[in-house]
Backbone as a ProteinNet text record, in pm:
[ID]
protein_1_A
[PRIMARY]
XXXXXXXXXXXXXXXXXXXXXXXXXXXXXXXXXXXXXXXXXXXXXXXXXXXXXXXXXXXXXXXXXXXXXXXXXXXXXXXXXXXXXXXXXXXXXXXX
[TERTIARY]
-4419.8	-4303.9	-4341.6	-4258	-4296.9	-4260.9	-4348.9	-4361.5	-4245	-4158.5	-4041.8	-4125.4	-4119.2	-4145.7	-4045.2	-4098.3	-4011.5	-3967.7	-3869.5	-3845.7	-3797.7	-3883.9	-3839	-3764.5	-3639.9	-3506.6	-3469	-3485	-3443.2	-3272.8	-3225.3	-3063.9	-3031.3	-3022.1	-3013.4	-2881.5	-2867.2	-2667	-2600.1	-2662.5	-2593.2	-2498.7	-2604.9	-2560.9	-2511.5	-2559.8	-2469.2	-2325.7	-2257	-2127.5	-2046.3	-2133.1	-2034	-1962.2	-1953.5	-1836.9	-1715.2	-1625.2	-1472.4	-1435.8	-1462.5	-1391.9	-1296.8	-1240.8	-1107	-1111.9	-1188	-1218.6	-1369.2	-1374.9	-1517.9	-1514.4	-1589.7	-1605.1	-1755.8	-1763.7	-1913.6	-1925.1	-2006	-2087	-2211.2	-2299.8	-2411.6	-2484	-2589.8	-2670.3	-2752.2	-2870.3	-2966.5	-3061.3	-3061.9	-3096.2	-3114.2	-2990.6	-2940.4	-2792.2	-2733.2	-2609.5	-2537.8	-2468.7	-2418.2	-2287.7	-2264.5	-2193.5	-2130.6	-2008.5	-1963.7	-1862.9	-1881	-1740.7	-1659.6	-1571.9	-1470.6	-1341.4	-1300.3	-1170.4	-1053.3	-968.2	-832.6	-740.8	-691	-597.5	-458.3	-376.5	-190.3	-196.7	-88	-92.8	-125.9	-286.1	-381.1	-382.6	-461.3	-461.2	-566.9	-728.1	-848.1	-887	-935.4	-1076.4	-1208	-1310.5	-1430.6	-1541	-1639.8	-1741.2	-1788.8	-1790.5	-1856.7	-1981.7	-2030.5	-2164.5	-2207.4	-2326.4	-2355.4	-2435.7	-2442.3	-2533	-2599.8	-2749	-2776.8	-2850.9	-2867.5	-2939.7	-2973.8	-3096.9	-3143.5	-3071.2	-3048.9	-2945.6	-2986.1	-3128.8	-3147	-3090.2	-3092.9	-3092.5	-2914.3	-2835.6	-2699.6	-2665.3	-2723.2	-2701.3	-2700.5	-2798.8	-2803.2	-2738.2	-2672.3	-2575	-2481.2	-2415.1	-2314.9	-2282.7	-2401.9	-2400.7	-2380.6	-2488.8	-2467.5	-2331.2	-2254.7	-2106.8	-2030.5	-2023.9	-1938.5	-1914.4	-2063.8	-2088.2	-2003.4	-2037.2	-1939.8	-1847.8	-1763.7	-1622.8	-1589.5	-1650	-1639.6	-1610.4	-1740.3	-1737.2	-1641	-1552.8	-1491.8	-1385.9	-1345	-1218.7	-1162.1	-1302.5	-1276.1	-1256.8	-1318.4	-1265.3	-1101.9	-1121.3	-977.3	-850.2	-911.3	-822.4	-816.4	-748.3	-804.1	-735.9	-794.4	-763.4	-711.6	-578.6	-472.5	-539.2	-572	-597	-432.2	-526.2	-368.7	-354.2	-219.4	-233.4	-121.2	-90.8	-31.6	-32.4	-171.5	-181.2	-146	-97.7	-75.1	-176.7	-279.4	-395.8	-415	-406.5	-461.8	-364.2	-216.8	-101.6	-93.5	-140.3	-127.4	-284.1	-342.3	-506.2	-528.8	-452.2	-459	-342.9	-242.1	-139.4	-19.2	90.5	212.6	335.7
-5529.8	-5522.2	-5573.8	-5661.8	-5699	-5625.1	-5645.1	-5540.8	-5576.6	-5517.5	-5565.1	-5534.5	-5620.7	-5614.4	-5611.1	-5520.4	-5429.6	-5566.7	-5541.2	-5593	-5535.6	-5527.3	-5497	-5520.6	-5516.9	-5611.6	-5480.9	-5595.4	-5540.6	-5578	-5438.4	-5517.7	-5466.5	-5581	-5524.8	-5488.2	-5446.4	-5418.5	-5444.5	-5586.2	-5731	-5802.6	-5777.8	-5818.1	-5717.7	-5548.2	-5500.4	-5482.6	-5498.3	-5519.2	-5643.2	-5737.5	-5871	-5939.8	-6018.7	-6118.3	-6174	-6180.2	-6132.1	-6271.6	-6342.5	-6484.5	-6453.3	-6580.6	-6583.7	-6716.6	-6776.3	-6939.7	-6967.4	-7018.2	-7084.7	-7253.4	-7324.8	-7447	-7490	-7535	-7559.8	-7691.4	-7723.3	-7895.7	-7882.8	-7968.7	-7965.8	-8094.7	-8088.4	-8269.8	-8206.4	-8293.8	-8272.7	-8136.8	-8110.9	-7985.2	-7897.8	-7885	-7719.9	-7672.1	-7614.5	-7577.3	-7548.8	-7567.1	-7504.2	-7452.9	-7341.8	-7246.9	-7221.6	-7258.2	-7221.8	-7137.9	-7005.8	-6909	-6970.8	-6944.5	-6957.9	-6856.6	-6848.9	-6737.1	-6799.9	-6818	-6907.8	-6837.4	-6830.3	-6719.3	-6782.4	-6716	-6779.7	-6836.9	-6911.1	-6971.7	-7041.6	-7061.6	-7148.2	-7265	-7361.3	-7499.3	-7532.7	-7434	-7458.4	-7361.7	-7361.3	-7303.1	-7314.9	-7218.3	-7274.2	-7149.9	-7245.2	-7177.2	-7049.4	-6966.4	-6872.9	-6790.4	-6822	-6824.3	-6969.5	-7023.6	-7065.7	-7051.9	-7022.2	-6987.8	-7154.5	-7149.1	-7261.7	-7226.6	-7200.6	-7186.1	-7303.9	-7248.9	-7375.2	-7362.3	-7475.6	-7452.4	-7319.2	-7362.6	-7185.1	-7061.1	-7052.1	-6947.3	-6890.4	-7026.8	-7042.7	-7028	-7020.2	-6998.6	-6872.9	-6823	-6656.2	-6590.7	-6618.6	-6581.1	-6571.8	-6646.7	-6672.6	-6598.7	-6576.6	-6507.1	-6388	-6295.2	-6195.2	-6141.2	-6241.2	-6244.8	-6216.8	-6330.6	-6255.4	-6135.1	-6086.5	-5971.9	-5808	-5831.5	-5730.7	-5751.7	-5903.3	-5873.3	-5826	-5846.1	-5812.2	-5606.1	-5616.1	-5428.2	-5364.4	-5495.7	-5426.1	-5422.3	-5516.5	-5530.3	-5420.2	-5362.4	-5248.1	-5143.3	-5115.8	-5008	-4972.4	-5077	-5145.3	-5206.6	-5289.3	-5342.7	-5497.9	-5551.7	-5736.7	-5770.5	-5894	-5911.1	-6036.7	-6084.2	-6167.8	-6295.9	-6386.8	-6535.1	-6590	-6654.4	-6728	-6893.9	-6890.8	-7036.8	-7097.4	-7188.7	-7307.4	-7378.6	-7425.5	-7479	-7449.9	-7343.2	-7296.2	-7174.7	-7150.5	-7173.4	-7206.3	-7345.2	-7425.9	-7349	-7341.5	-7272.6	-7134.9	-7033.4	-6897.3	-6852.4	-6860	-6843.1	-6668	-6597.8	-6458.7	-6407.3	-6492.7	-6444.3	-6467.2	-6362.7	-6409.4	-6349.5
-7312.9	-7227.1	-7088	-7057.8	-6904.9	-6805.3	-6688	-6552.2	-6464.3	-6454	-6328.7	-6177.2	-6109	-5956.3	-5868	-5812.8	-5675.4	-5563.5	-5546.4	-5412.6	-5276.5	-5186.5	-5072.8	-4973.4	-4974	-4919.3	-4801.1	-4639.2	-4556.8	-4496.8	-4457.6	-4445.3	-4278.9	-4173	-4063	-4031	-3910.1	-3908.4	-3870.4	-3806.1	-3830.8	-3950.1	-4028.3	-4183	-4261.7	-4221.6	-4266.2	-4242.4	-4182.6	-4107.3	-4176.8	-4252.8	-4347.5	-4259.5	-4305.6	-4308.2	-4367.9	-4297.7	-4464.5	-4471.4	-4563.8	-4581.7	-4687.9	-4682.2	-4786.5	-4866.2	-4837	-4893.5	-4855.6	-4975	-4967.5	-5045.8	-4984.4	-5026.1	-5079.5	-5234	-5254.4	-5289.4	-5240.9	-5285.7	-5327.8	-5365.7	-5431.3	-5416.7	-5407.4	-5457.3	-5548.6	-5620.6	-5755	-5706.1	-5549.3	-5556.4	-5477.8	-5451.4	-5379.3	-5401.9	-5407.3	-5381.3	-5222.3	-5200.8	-5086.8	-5052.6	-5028.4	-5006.3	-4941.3	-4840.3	-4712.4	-4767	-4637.3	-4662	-4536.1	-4560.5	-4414.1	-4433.9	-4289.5	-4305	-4227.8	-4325	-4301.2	-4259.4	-4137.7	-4078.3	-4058.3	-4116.8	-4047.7	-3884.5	-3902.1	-3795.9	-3725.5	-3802.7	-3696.6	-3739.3	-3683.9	-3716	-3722.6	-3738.2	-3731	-3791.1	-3917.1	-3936.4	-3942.1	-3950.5	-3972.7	-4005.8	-4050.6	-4109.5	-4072	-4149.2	-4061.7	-4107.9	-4285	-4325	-4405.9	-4432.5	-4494.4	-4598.9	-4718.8	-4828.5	-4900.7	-4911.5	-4964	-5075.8	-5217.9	-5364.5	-5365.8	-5463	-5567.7	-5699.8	-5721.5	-5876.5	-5957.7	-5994.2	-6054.5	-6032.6	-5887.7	-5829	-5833.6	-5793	-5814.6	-5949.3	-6083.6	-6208	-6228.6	-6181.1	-6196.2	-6138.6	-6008.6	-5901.5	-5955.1	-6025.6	-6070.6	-6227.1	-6264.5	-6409.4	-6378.4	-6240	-6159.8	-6090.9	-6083.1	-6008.2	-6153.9	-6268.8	-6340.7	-6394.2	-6453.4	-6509.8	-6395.2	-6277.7	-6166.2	-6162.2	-6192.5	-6236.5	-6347.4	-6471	-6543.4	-6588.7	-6477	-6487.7	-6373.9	-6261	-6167	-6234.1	-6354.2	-6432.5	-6488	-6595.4	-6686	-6590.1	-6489.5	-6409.4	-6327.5	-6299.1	-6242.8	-6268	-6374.6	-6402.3	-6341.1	-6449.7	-6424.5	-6269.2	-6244.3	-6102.4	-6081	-6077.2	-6090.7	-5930.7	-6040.2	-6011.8	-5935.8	-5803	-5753.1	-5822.5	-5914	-5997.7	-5940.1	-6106.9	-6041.5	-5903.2	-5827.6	-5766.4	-5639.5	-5612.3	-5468.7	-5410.2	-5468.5	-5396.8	-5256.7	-5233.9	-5140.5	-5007.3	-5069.8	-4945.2	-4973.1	-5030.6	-5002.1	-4945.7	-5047.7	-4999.2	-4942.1	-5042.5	-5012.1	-4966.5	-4812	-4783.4	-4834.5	-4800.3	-4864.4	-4754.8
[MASK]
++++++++++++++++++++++++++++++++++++++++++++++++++++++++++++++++++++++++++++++++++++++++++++++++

């Protein structure tokens, strides 16, 4: 059986405090991912970045396997969590 290793992850309270985006935009080249959150507010005529996350594809594979699986278990608890479709997305983006 293999040995799991500890990780020691410090969280200051800076970072604990988050950042609330509502959109994120990802691009990629052969090797990194990149991640921007941004928070799109009514009214305005500017948004912008306000974290950047950069993975290595790997790392973005598992992230992402890691991300479904918590929806998955936020679902059964909760109850499924209604996707914004038909293409208006781009014009609601959370608000209504």
């Amino acid at each position: 059986m293999a040995e799991q290793k500890k990780i020691n992850i410090e969280l200051r309270d800076e970072e604990a405090e988050g950042i609330y985006a509502n959109f994120a935009v990802i691009t990629h080249s052969p090797a990194e991912f990149v991640v921007d959150f941004i928070r799109v507010l009514p009214g305005t005529k500017k948004s912008r970045v306000h974290a950047r996350v950069i993975m290595a594809p790997q790392n973005i594979k598992a992230f992402a396997q890691a991300l479904a699986g918590n929806i998955s278990k936020y679902e059964e608890k909760n109850g499924e969590i209604k996707s914004l479709s038909n293409g208006q997305q781009d014009k609601q983006i959370g608000f209504q």
